[in-house]
Backbone as numpy.savetxt, mean C-alpha at the origin, in Angstrom:
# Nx Ny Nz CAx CAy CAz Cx Cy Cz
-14.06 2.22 15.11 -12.87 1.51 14.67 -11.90 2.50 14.01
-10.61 2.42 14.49 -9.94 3.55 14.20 -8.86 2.17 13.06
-8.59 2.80 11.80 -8.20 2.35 10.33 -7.29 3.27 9.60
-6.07 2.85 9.29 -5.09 3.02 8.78 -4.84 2.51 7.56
-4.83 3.07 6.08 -4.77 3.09 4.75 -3.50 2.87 4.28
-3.02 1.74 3.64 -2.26 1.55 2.65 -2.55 1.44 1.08
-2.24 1.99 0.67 -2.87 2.20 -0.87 -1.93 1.49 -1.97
-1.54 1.14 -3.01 -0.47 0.65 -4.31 -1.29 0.11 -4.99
-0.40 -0.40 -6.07 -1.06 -1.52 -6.92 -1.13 -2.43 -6.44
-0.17 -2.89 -5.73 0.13 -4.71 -4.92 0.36 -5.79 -6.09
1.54 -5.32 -6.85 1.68 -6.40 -7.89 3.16 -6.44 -8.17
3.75 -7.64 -7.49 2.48 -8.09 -6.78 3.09 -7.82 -5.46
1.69 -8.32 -4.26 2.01 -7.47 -2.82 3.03 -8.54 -2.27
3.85 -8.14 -1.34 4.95 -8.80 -0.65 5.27 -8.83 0.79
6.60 -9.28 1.62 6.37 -9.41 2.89 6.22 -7.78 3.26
6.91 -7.19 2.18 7.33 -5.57 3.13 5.37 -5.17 3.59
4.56 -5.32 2.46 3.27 -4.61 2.80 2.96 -5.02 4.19
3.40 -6.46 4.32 2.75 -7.21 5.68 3.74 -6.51 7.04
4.89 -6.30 6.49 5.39 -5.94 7.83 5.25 -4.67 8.11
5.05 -3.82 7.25 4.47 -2.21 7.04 3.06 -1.78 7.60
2.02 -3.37 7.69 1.05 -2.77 8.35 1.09 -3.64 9.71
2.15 -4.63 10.52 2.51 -4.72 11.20 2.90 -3.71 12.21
3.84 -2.85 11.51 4.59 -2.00 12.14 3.21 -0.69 12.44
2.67 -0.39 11.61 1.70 0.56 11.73 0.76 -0.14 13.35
0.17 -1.15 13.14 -0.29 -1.71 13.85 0.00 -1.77 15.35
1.58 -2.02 15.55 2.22 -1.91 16.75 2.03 -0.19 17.83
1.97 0.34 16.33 2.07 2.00 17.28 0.50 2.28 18.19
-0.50 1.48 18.46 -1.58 1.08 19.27 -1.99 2.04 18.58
-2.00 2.79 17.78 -3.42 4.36 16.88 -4.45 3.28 16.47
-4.13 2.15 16.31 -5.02 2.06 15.17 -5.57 0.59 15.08
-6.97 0.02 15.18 -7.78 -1.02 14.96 -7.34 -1.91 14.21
-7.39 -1.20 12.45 -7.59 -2.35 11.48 -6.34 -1.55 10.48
-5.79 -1.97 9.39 -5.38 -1.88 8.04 -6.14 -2.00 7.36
-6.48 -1.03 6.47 -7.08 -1.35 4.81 -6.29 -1.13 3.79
-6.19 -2.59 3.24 -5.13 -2.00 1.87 -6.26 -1.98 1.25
-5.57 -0.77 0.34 -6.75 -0.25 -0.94 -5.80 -0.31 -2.33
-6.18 -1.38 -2.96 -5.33 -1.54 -4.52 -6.29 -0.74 -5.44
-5.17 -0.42 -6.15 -5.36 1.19 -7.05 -5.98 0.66 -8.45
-6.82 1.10 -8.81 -7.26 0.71 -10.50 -6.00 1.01 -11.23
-6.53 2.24 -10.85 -5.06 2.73 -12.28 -4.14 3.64 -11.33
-2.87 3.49 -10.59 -2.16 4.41 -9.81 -1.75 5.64 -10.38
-2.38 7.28 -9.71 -1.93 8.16 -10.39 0.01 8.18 -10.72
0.65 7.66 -9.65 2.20 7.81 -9.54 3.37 6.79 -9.98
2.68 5.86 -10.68 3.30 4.87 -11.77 2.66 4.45 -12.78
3.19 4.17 -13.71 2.86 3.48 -14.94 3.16 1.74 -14.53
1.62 1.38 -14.76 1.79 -0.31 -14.26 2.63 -1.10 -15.63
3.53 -1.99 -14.65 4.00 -2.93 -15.13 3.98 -4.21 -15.51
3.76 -4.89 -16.37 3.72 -6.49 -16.27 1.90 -6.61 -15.64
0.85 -5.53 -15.45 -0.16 -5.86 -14.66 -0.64 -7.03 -15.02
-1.01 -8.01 -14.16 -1.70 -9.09 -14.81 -3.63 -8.97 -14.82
-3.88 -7.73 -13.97 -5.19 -7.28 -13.90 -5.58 -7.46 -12.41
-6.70 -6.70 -12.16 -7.56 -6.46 -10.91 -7.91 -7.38 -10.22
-7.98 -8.61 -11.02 -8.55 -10.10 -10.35 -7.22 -10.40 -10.12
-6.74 -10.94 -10.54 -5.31 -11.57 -10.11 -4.69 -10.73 -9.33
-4.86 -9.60 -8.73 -4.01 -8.68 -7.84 -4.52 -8.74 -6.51
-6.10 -8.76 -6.97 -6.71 -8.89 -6.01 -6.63 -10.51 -5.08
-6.46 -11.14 -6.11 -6.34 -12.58 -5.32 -5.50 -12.39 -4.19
-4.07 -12.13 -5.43 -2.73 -12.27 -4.24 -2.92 -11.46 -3.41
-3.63 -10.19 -3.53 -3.55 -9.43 -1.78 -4.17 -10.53 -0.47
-5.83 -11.20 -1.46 -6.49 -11.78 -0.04 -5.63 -12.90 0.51
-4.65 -13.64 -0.58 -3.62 -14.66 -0.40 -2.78 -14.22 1.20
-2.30 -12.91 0.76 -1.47 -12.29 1.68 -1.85 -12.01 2.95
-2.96 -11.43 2.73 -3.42 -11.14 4.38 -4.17 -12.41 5.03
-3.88 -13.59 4.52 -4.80 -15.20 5.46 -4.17 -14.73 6.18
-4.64 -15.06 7.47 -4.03 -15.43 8.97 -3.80 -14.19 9.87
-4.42 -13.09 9.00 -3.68 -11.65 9.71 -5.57 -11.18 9.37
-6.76 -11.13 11.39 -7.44 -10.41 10.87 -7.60 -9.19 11.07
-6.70 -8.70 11.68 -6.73 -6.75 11.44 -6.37 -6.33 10.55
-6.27 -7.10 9.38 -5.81 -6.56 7.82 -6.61 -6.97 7.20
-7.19 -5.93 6.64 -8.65 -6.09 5.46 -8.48 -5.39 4.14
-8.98 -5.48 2.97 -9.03 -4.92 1.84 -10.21 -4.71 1.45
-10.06 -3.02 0.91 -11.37 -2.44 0.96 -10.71 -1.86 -1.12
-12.16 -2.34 -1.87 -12.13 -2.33 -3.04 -13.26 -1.06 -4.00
-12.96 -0.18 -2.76 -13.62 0.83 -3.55 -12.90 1.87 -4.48
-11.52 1.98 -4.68 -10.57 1.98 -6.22 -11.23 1.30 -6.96
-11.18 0.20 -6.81 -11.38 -0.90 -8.20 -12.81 -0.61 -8.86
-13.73 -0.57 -7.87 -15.09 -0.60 -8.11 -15.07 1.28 -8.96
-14.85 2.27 -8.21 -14.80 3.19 -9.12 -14.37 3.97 -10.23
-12.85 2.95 -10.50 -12.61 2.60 -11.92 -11.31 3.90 -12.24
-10.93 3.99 -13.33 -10.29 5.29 -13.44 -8.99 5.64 -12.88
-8.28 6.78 -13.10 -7.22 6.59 -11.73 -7.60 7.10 -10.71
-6.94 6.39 -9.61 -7.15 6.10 -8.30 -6.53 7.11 -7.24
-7.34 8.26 -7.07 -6.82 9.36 -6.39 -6.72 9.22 -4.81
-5.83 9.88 -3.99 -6.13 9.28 -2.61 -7.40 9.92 -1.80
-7.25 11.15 -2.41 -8.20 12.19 -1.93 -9.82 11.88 -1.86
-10.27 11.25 -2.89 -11.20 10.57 -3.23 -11.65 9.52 -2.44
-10.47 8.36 -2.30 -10.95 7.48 -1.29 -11.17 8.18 0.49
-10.40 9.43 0.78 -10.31 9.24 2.03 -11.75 9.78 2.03
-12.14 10.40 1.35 -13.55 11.29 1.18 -14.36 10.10 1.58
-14.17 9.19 0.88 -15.23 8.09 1.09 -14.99 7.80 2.37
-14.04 7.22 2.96 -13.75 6.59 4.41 -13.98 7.60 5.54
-13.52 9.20 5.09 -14.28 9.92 6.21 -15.60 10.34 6.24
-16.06 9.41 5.08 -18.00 9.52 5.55 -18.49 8.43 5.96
-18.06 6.92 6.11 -18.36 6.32 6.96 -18.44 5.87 8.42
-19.67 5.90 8.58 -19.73 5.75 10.34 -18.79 4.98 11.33
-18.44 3.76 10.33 -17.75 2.87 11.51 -16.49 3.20 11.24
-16.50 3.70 10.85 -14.60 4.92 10.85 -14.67 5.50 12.23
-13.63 5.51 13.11 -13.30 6.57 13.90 -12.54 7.08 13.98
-13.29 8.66 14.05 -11.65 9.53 13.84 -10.98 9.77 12.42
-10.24 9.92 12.31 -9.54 10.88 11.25 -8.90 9.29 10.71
-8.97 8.72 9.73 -7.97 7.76 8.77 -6.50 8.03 9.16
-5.94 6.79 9.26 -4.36 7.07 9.04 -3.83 6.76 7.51
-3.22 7.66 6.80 -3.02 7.07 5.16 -1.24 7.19 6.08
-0.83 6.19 5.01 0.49 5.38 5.25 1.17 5.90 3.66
2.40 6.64 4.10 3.14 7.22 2.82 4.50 6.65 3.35
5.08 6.26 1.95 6.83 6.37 2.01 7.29 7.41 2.22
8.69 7.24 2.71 9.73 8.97 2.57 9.97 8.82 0.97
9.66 8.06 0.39 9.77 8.34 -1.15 8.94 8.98 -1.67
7.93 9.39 -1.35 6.87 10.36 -1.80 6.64 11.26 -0.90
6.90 11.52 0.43 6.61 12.04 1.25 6.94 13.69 0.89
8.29 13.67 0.74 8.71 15.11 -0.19 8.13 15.79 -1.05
7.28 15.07 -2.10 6.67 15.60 -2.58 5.39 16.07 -2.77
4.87 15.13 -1.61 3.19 15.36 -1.44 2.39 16.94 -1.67
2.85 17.70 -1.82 2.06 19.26 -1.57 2.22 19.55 -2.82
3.06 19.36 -3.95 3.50 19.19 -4.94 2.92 18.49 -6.15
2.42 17.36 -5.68 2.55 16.04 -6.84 1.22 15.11 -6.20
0.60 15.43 -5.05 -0.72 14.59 -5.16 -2.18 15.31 -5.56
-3.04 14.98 -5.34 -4.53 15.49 -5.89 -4.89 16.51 -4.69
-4.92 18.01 -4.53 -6.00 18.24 -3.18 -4.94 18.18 -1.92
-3.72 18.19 -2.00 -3.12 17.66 -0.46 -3.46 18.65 0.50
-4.12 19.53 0.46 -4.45 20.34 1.89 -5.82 19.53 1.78
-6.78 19.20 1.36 -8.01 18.76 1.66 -7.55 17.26 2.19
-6.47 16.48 1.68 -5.83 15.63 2.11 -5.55 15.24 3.51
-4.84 16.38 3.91 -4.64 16.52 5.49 -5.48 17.44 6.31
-6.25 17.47 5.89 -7.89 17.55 6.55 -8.40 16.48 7.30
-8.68 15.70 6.24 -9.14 14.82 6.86 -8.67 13.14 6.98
-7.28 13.52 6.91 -6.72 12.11 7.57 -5.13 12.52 7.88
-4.57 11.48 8.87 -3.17 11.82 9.57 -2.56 11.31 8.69
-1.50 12.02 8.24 -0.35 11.32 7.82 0.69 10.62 8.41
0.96 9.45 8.28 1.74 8.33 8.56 3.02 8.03 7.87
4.01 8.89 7.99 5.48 8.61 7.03 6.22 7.22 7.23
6.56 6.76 6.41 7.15 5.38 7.09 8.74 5.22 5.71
9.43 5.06 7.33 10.96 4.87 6.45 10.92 3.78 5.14
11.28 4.41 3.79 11.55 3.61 2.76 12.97 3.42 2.42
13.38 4.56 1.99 14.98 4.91 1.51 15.28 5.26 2.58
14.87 6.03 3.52 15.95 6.75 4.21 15.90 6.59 5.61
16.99 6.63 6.54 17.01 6.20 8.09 16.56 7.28 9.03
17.31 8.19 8.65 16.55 9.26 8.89 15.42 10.10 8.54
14.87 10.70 9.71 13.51 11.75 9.29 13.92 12.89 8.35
12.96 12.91 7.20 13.23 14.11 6.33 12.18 15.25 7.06
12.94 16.17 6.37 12.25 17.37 7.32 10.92 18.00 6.01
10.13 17.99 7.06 8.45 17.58 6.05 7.51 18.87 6.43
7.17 19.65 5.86 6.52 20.90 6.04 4.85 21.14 6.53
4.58 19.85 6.42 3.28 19.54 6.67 2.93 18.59 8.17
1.96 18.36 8.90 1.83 17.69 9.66 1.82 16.33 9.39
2.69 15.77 10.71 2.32 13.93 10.09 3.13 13.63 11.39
3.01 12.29 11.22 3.69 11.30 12.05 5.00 10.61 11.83
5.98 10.20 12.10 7.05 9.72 11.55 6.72 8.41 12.16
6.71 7.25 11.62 6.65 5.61 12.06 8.14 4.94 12.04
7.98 4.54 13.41 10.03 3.83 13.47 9.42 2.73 13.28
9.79 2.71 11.56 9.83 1.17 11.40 10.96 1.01 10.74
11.01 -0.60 11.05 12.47 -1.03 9.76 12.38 -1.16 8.39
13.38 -0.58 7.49 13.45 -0.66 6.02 13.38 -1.96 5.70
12.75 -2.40 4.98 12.82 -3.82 4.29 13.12 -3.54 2.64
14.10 -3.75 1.71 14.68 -3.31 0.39 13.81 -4.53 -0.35
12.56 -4.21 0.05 11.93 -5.13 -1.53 10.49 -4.16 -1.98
10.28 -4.79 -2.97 9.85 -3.53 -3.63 8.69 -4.66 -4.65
7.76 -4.48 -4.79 6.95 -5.08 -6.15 7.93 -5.43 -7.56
8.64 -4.11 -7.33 9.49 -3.83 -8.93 10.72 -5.13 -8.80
10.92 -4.89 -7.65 12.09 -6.16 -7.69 11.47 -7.38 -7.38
10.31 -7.44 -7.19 10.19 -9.49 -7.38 9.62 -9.42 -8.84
9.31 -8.63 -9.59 8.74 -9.00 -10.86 10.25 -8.99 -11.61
10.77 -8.06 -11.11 12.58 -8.72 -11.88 13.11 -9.61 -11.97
12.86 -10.30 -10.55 13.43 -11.29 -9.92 13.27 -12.41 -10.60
11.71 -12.66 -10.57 10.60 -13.81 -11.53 11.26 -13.70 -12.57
10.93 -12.65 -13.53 11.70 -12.76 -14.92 12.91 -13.05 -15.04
13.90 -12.82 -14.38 15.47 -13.24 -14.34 15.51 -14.59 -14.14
14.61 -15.21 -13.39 14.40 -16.35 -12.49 15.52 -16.37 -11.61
15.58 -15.45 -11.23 16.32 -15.25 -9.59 15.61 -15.08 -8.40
16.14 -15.38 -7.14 15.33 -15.81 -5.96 14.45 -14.89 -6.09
13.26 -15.10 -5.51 11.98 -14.16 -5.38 11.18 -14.72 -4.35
11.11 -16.14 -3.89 9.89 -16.96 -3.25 9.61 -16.78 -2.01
10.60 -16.21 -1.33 10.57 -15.79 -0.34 10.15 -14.34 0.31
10.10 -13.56 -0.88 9.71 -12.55 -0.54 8.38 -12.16 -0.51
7.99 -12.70 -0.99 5.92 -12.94 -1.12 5.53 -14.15 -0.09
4.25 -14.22 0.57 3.74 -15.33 1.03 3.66 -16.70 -0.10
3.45 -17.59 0.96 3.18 -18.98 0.20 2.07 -19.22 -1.20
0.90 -18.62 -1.03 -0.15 -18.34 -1.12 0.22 -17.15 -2.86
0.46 -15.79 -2.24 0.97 -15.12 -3.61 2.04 -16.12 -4.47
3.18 -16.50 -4.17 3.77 -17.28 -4.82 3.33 -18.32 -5.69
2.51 -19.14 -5.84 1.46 -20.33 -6.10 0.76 -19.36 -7.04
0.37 -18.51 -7.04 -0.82 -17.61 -7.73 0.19 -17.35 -8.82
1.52 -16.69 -8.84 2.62 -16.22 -9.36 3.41 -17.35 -10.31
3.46 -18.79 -9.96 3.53 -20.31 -10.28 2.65 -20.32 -11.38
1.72 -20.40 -10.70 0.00 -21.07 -11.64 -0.11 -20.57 -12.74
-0.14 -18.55 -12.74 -0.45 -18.47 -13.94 0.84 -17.95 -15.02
2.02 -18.15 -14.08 3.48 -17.57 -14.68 2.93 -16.52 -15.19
2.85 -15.76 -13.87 3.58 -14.32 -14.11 4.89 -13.54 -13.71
4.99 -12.52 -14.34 6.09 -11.29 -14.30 6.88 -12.39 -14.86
7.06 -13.37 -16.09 8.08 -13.96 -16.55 8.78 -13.17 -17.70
8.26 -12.28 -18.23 8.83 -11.49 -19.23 8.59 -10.42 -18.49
9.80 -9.28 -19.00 9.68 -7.78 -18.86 8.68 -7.26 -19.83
């Protein structure tokens, strides 16, 4: 089974994750999606977190109805911050992996990867990199091997539905039915 990695916090997760591993999906590389939610993300300071259980809900919320999208919780389980290097280590020692992992990066980090992640040559060892348009329409010119993914920008962001909630400006649409209700129930992201 050839598996393609999306990694964040997912707080909370929204349509873009779904159409991001859509779009990954379409380019035929690849079997399954694993989103992998981060204990503690080395590359933000969490916001508003409401915790691991409740994040975790809304991801399984998100992916009903979609089964080539799975969530794999070995971040959470090993606690700490959540390096990528670490997980791929894990995923390229399991058997029913085939082939090299696809990890899925923004052009918002993409620039800086050699720079600013854990290990990035042991990184691209052993998994492909997957750039996928965030900010920008065009391909940035990237020094390392990878893939460029033509997908479409979608301008939502975790950061902006927890704004949104708190402002109480539209937000409901940008999350599934399912996250939304979870987001209802226990009123969250209502304060900054």
């Amino acid at each position: 089974m050839k598996v393609a990695i999306i990694g964040g916090s997912f707080n909370p997760p929204h349509i873009g994750h779904l159409i991001l591993a859509e779009e990954v999906l379409a380019t035929g590389s690849y079997d399954r999606i694993a989103f992998i939610p981060a204990f503690i993300p080395p590359h933000k300071i969490p916001q508003n977190d409401p915790g691991t259980d409740l994040r975790m809900e809304m991801l399984r919320e998100s992916i009903q109805g979609w089964p080539k999208l799975l969530i794999d919780t070995c971040e959470i389980a090993r606690q700490g911050i959540s390096y990528t290097v670490d997980t791929l280590e894990l995923f390229a020692s399991r058997e029913e992996i085939e082939g090299k992992p696809g990890l899925v990066i923004g052009d918002d980090l993409a620039p800086d990867f050699l720079e600013t992640w854990k290990k990035p040559s042991r990184i691209l060892e052993i998994a492909d990199i997957i750039v996928a348009h965030r900010l920008h329409k065009e391909q940035l010119p990237l020094s390392y091997k990878h893939l460029y993914l033509d997908n479409v920008i979608v301008s939502v962001s975790s950061t902006i539905v927890r704004a949104r909630v708190a402002a109480g400006g539209a937000w409901q649409s940008l999350v599934t039915p399912g996250v939304r209700s979870i987001i209802e129930t226990y009123g969250l992201y209502r304060h900054n």
